[in-house]
C-alpha positions as CSV (number, residue, x, y, z in Angstrom):
1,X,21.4,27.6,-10.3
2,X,24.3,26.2,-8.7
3,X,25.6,22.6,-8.8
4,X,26.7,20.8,-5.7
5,X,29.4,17.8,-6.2
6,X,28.4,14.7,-3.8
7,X,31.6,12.9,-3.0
8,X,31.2,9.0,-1.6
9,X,33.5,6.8,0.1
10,X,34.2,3.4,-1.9
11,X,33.9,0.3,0.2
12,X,34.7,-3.0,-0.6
13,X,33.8,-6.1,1.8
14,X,35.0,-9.7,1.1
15,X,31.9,-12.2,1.5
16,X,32.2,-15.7,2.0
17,X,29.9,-18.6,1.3
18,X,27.0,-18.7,4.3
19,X,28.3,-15.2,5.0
20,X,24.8,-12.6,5.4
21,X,24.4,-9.3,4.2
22,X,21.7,-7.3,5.6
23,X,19.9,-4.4,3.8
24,X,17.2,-1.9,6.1
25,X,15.2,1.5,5.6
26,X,15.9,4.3,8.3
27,X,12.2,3.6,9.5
28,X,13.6,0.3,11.8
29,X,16.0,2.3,14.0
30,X,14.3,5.7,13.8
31,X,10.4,3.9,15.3
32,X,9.6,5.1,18.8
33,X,9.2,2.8,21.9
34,X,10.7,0.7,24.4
35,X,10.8,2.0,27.8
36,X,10.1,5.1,27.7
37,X,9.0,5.5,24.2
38,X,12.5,6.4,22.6
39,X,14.2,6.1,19.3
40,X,15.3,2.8,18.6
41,X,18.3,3.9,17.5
42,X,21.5,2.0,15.5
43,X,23.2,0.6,18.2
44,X,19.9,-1.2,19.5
45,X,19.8,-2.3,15.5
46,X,23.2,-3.5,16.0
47,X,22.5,-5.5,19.0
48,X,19.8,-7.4,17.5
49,X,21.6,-8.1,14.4
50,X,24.1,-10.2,16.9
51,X,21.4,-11.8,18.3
52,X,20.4,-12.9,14.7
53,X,24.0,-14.8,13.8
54,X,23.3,-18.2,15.5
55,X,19.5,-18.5,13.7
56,X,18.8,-19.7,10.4
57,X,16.8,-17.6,8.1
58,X,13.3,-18.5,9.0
59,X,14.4,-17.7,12.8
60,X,16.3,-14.3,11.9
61,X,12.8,-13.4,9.6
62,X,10.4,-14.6,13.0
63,X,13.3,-12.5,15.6
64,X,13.1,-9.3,13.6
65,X,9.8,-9.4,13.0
66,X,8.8,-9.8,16.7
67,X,11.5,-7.3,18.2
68,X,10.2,-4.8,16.0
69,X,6.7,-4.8,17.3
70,X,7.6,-5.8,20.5
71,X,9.8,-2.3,20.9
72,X,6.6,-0.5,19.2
73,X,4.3,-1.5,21.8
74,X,1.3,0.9,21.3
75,X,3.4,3.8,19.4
76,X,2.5,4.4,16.1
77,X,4.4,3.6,13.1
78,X,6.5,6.3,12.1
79,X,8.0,5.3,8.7
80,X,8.2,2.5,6.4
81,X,10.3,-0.5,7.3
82,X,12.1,-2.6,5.8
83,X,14.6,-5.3,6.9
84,X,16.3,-7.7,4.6
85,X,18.7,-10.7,5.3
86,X,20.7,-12.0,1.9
87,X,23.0,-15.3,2.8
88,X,25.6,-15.7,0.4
């Protein structure tokens, strides 16, 4: 039986007061729909956390929330979600 090393990259990011940190599953980006019923990929993800930075936390929470249905229209689920904002 073999042993395979893992290497990982160190980051370090410098957080202010107010600043927001936000944590998500795979299952967000990776649900089906939209126009024609593709991946929502990272870069959608991306968009939508932009969207997020003028809203205060209950707004962020109601935003994600809705996008993420609205994009699933009538697809099925395809993995667990989750989506979490932490403001610093």
């Amino acid at each position: 039986e073999s042993v395979t090393e893992k290497f990982y990259d160190d980051q370090e990011y410098h957080l202010r007061e107010g600043d927001m940190v936000y944590l998500f599953t795979d299952g967000y980006c990776d649900q089906f729909g939209g126009k024609g019923g593709k991946k929502m990929k990272i870069s959608r993800l991306k968009e939508l956390v932009d969207e997020l930075a003028p809203l205060t936390a209950a707004e962020q929470q109601k935003h994600v929330k809705e996008f993420f249905f609205e994009w699933m229209g009538k697809h099925d689920q395809v993995d667990d979600v989750l989506f979490m904002g932490l403001r610093i």
